[in-house]
C-alpha positions as CSV (number, residue, x, y, z in Angstrom):
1,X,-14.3,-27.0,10.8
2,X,-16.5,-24.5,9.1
3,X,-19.7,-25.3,7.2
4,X,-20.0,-22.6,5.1
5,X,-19.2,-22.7,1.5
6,X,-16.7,-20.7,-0.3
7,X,-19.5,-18.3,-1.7
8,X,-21.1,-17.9,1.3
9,X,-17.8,-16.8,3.1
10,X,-17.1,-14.6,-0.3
11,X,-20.5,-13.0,0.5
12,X,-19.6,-12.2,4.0
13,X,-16.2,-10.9,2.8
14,X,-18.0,-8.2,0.5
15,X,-20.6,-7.5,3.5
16,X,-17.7,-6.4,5.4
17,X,-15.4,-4.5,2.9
18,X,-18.8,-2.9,2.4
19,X,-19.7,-1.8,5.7
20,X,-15.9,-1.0,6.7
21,X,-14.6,0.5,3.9
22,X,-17.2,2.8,2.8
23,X,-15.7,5.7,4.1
24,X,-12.7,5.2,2.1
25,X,-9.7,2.2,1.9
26,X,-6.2,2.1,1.2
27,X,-5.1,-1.8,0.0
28,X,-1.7,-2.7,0.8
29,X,-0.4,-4.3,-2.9
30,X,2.5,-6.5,-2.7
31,X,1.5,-8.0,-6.2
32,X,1.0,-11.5,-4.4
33,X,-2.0,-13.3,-4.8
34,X,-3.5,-12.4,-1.1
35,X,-3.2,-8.6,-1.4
36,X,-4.1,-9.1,-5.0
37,X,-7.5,-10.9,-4.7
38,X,-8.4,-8.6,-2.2
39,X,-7.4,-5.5,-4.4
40,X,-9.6,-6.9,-6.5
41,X,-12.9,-7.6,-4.3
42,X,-12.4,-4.0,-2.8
43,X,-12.4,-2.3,-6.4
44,X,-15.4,-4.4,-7.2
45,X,-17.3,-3.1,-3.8
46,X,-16.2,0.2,-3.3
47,X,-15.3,1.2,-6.8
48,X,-13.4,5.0,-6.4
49,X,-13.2,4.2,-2.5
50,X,-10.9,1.6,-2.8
51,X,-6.8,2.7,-3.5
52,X,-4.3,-0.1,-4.1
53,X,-0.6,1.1,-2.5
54,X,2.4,-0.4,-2.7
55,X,5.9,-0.5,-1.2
56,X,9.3,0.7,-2.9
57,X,12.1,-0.4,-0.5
58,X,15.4,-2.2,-1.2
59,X,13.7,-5.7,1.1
60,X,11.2,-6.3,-1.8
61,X,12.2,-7.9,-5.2
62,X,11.9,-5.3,-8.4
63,X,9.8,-7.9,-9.7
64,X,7.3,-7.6,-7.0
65,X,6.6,-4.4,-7.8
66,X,6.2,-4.7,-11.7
67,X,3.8,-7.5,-10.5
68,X,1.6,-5.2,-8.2
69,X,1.7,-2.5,-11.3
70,X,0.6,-4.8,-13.6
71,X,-2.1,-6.6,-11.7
72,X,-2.9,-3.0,-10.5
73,X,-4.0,-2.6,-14.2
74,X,-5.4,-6.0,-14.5
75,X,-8.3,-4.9,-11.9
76,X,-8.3,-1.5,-13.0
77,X,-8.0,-0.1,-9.6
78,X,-5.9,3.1,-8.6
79,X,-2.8,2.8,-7.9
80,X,-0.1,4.6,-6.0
81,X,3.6,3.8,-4.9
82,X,5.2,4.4,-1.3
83,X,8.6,4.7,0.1
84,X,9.5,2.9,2.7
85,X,12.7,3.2,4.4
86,X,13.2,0.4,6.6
87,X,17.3,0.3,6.7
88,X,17.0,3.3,8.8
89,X,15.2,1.9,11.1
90,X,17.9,0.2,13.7
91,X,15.4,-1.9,15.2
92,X,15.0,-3.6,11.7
93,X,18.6,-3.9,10.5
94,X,19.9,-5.3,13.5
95,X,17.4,-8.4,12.5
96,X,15.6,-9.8,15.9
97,X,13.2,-12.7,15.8
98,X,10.5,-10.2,15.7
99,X,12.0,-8.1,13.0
100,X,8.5,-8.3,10.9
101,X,7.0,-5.9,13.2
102,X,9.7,-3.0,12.7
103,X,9.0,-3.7,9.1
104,X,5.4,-3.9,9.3
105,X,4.9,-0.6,11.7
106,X,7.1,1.5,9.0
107,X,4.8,0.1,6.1
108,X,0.8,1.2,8.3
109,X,3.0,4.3,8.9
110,X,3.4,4.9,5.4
111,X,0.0,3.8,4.1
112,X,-1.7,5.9,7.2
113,X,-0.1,8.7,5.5
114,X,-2.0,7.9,2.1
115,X,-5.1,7.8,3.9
116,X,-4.6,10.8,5.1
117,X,-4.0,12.9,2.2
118,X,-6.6,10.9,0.0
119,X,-9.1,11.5,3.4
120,X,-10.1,8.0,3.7
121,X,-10.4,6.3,6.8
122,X,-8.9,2.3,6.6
123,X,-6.3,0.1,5.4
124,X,-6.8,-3.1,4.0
125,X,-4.4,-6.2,4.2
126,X,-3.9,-9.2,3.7
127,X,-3.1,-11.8,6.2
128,X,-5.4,-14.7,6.2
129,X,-6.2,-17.5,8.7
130,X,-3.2,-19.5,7.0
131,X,-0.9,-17.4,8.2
132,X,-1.9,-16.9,11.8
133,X,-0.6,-20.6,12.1
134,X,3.0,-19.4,12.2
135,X,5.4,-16.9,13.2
136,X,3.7,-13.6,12.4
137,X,5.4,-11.1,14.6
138,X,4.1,-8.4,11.9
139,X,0.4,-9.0,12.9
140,X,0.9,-7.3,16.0
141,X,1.5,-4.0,14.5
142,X,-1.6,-4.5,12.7
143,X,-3.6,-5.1,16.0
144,X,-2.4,-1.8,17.2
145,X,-3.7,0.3,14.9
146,X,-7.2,1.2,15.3
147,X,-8.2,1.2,11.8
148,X,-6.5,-1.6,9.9
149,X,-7.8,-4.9,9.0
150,X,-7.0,-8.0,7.8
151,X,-10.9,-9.1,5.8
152,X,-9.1,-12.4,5.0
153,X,-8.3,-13.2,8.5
154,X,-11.2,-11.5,9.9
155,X,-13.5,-13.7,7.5
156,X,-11.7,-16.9,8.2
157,X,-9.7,-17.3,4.3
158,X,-7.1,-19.8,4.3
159,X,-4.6,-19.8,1.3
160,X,-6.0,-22.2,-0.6
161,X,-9.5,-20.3,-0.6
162,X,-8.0,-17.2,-2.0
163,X,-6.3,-19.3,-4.9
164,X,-9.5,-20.6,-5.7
165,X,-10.8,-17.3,-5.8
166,X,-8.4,-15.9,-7.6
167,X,-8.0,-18.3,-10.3
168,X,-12.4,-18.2,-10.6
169,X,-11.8,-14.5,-11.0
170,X,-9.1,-15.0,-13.9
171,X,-6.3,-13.3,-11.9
172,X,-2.8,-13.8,-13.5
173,X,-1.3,-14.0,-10.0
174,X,-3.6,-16.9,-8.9
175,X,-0.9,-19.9,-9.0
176,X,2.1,-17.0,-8.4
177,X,4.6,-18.7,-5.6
178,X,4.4,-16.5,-2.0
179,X,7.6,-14.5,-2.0
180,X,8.0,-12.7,1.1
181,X,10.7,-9.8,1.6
182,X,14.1,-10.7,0.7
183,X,15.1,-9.5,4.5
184,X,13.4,-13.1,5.2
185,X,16.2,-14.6,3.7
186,X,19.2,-13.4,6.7
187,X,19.3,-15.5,9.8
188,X,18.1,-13.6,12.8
189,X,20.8,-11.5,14.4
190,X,22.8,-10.6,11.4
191,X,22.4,-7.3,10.2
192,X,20.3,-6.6,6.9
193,X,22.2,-4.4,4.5
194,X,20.7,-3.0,1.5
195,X,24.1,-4.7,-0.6
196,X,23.2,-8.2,1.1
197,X,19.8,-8.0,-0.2
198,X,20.6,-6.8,-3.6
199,X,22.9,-9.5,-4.0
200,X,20.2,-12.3,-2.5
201,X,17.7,-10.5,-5.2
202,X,20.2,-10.9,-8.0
203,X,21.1,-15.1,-6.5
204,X,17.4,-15.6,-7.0
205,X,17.0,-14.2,-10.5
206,X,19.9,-16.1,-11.9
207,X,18.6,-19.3,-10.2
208,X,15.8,-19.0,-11.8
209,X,17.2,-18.2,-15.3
210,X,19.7,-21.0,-14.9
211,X,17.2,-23.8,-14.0
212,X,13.6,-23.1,-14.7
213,X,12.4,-22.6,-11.7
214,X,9.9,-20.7,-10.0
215,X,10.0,-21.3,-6.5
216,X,13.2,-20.6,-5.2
217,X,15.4,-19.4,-2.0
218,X,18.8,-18.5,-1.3
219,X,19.6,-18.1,2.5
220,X,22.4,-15.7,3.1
221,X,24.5,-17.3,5.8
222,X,27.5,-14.8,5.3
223,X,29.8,-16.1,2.7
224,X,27.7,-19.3,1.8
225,X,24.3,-19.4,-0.3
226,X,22.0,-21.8,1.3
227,X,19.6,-22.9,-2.2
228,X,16.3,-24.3,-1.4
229,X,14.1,-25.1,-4.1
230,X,10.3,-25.9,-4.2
231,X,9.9,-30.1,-3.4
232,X,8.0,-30.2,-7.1
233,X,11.0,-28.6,-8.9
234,X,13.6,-30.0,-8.0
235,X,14.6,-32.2,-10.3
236,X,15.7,-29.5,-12.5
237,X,18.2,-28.6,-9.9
238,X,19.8,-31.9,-10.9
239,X,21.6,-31.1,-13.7
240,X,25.3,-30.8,-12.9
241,X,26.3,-28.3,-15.7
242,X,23.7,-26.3,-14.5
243,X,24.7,-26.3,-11.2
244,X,28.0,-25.6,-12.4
245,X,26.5,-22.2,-13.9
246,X,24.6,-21.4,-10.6
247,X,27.7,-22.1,-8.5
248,X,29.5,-19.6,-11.0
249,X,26.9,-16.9,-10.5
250,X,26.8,-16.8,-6.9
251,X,30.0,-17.0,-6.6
252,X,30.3,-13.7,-8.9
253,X,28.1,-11.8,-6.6
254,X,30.1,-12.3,-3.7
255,X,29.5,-15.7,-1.9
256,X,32.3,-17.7,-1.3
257,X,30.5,-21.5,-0.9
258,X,27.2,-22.3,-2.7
259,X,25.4,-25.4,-1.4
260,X,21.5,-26.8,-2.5
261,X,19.7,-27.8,0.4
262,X,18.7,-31.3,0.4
263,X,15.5,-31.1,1.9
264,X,14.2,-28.2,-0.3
265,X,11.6,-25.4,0.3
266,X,10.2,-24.6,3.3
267,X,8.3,-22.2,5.1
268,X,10.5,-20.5,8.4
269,X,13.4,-22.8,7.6
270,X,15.5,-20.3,9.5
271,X,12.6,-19.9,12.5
272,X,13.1,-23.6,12.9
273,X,16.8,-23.0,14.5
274,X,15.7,-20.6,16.8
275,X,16.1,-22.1,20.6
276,X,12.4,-23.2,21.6
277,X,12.2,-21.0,24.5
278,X,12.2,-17.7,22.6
279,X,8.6,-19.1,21.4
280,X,7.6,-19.6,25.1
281,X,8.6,-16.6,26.1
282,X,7.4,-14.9,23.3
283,X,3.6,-16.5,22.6
């Protein structure tokens, strides 16, 4: 385990956003609090040199991106929105186990684009050393281009650290559940539709609404809405007229059974079905 303190890994943080991006950055913003705190440190190292962008595309909540605008402001960084057009991209909609790479090479495509025209030389994101603990397919894309870089990673940031770090540097995002693209939410092999994630978007929001809560996910197993709710909340998920309005709801938007899953939120609760020996196979 490390010895160094969370300054003195904050100082190495700025050493390198220094030294890599000085000839010019592009930050990839999802409005989360990793991209967010590192929008943040870039702005305060690079000042004009740093250039927050994020992602429109039907896999990312609306609410994502009013977050990334707003926190945008919060820093006072520049900030610039992207298209991306992942349900073009077959190898994507078709939803393999290493789907997060398709959708992580379209996204450096389009950011390498904005460094292009704003002649700047990296992109920023932000994986940290959490992360690398799981299933990150999207982290090889990363590793294959020459000029992108994960500082959190690179520095050796878990989660935890960055929350710290943004909460010490009064970031509204700092407590903000992770929320990862709504594709995340369609077992592997069934094809991602741009009206299946609308409709798990929508699920969400009225969830939500209904009962209070703020970390929430519905699994779209076809015709049934698979609800898991963060451990810490979910006794306000046990309120049967509630449930009553959430069963209505779902049902509305086009899913035929609506269950709550017992043992809550998880990270890769669809991963964990997979057959072991993909993961062998596939280190």
């Amino acid at each position: 385990m490390s010895s160094r303190t969370l300054n003195e890994k904050l100082e190495e943080l700025k050493s390198f956003l220094r030294e890599v991006g000085k000839g010019g950055s592009v930050i990839a913003l999802s409005g989360g609090v990793d991209s967010s705190t590192l929008a943040f440190l870039c702005h305060e190292v690079l000042g004009d040199k740093a250039v927050a962008v994020t992602a429109l595309s039907p896999i990312y909540p609306v609410d994502e991106l009013e977050d990334a605008r707003r926190v945008a402001e919060e820093i006072g960084i520049r900030h610039l929105i992207v298209k991306t057009e992942e349900l073009k991209n077959e190898n994507f909609v078709r939803n393999p186990v290493d789907r997060c790479y398709y959708c992580k090479k379209d996204l450096l495509e389009a950011l390498q684009r904005v460094v292009d025209e704003l002649g700047f030389q990296v992109i920023f994101e932000g994986t940290n050393s959490s992360d690398l603990q799981g299933h990150r397919p999207g982290y090889r894309a990363i590793l294959e281009k020459s000029n992108t870089y994960s500082p959190w990673a690179e520095v050796g940031f878990t989660k935890e650290e960055i929350r710290k770090l943004a909460k010490n540097f009064g970031l509204s995002v700092h407590n903000k559940p992770s929320s990862p693209c709504l594709a995340s939410r369609i077992p592997f092999g069934e094809r991602i539709t741009a009206d299946r994630l609308e409709r798990i978007w929508r699920a969400e929001k009225a969830i939500r609404k209904i009962l209070g809560v703020r970390q929430v996910r519905v699994r779209d197993h076809g015709g049934l809405a698979r609800i898991e709710i963060g451990e810490e909340e979910m006794e306000l998920a046990l309120d049967l007229e509630a449930l009553r309005k959430v069963a209505s709801e779902l049902k509305g938007l086009g899913f035929k059974y609506v269950t709550l899953d017992l043992e809550g939120y998880r990270t890769g609760s669809l991963i964990s079905s997979l057959d072991p020996r993909w993961f062998r196979a596939n280190p």
